[in-house]
N, C-alpha and C positions, 0 to 999 in steps of 0.2 A: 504494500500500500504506500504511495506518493503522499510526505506532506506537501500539504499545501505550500506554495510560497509565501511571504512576506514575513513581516514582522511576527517574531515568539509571543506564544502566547503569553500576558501576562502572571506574576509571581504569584500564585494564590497566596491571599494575608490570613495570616496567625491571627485569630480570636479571642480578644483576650476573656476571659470566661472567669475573672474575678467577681466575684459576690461586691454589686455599688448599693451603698444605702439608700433610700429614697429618703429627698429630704423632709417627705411629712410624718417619716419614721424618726426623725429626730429629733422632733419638734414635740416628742410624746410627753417628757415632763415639763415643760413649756404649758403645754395647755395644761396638764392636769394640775400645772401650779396655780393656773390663775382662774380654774374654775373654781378650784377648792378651795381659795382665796374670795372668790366673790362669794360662795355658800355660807362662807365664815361671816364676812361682813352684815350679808342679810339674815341670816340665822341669828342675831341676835334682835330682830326686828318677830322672832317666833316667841312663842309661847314657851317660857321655859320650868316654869310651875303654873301647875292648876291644882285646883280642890275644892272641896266643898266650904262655904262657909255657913255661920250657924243659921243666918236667915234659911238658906235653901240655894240660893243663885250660886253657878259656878263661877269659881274666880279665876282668873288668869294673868301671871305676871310675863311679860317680855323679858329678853336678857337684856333692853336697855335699862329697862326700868329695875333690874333688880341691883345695881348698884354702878360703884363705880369700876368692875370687872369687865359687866357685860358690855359698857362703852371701850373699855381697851380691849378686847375682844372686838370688838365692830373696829374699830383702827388698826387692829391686826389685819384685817381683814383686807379692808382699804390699803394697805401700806402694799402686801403681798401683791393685790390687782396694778399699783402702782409701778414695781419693782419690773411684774412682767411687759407692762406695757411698754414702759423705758426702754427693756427688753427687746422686743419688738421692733422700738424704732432704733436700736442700734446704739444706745447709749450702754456701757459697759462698767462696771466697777474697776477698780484697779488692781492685778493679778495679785496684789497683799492680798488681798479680801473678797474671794471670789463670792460671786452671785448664789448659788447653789448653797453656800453655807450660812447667808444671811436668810434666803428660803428656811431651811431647816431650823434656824435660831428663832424667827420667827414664829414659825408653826409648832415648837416645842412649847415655848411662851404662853402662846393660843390653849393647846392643850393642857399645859400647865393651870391657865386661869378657869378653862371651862371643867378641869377636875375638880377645882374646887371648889367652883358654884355647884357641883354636883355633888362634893360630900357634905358639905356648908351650906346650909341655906340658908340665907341671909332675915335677919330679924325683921326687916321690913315688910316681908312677906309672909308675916305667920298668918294661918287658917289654909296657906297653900302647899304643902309639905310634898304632896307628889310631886315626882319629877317628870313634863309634860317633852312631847319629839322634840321640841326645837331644842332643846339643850342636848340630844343624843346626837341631831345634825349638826350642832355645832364642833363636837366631842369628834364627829367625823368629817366634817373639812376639815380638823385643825390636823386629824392625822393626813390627811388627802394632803395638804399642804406639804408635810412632813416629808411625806411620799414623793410627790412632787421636787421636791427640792434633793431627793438620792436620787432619782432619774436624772435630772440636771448636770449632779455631779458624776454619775456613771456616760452621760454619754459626752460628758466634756473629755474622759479618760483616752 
């Protein structure tokens, strides 16, 4: 069999078959930081005791209303949504003090304060001693936050 004349065929190209990450795969504790950061913030805008009181009507206290916890809680909150959005638009910490570990510092804080509106209940609130969802949503963005902020640090590695 005659080849053809002219010009060789081209070199077939080597594929490179390395595993790329997609970048909205990187992006995982990004979001779940600043979702869990706004849950935080509005969560204390929830019910965070209820009970009966002696009339008969149910009571309900908010975590802003139950001290001055539930509001640093709610500025947790705020801060974390803050952090990411900086985030977002490209504003960065300086490598002393990486982002991911003020996440975490943060969301420790968070769940620090929402434990202990939840073993403390505050006197301002007696006749409402149950402890109503919105303190258990709060209890879970702060660890979502938490969470958020090891993803962070794990795919900056």
């Amino acid at each position: 069999m005659a080849r053809p004349e002219g010009p060789p065929p081209p070199a077939r190209r080597i594929r490179d078959v390395r595993l790329r990450a997609r970048p909205a795969l990187l992006t995982v504790g990004a979001e779940v930081t600043w979702v869990s950061g706004l849950v935080l913030a509005v969560s204390s805008f929830a019910s965070w005791y209820s009970g009966e009181s002696v009339e008969g009507p149910t009571l309900s206290v908010t975590g802003w209303n139950s001290g001055t916890l539930g509001k640093l809680v709610f500025l947790i909150g705020v801060a974390v949504v803050c952090l990411a959005a900086l985030q977002r638009f490209g504003l960065r910490f300086p490598p002393a003090l990486p982002e991911p570990l003020v996440v975490i510092a943060l969301g420790a804080l968070g769940c620090v304060f929402v434990l202990i509106r939840i073993v403390s209940v505050p006197d301002s609130v007696v006749g409402t001693a149950g402890r109503s969802i919105g303190i258990w949503i709060s209890l879970l963005a702060a660890v979502g936050v938490i969470a958020g902020g090891l993803l962070q640090a794990g795919e900056e590695l």
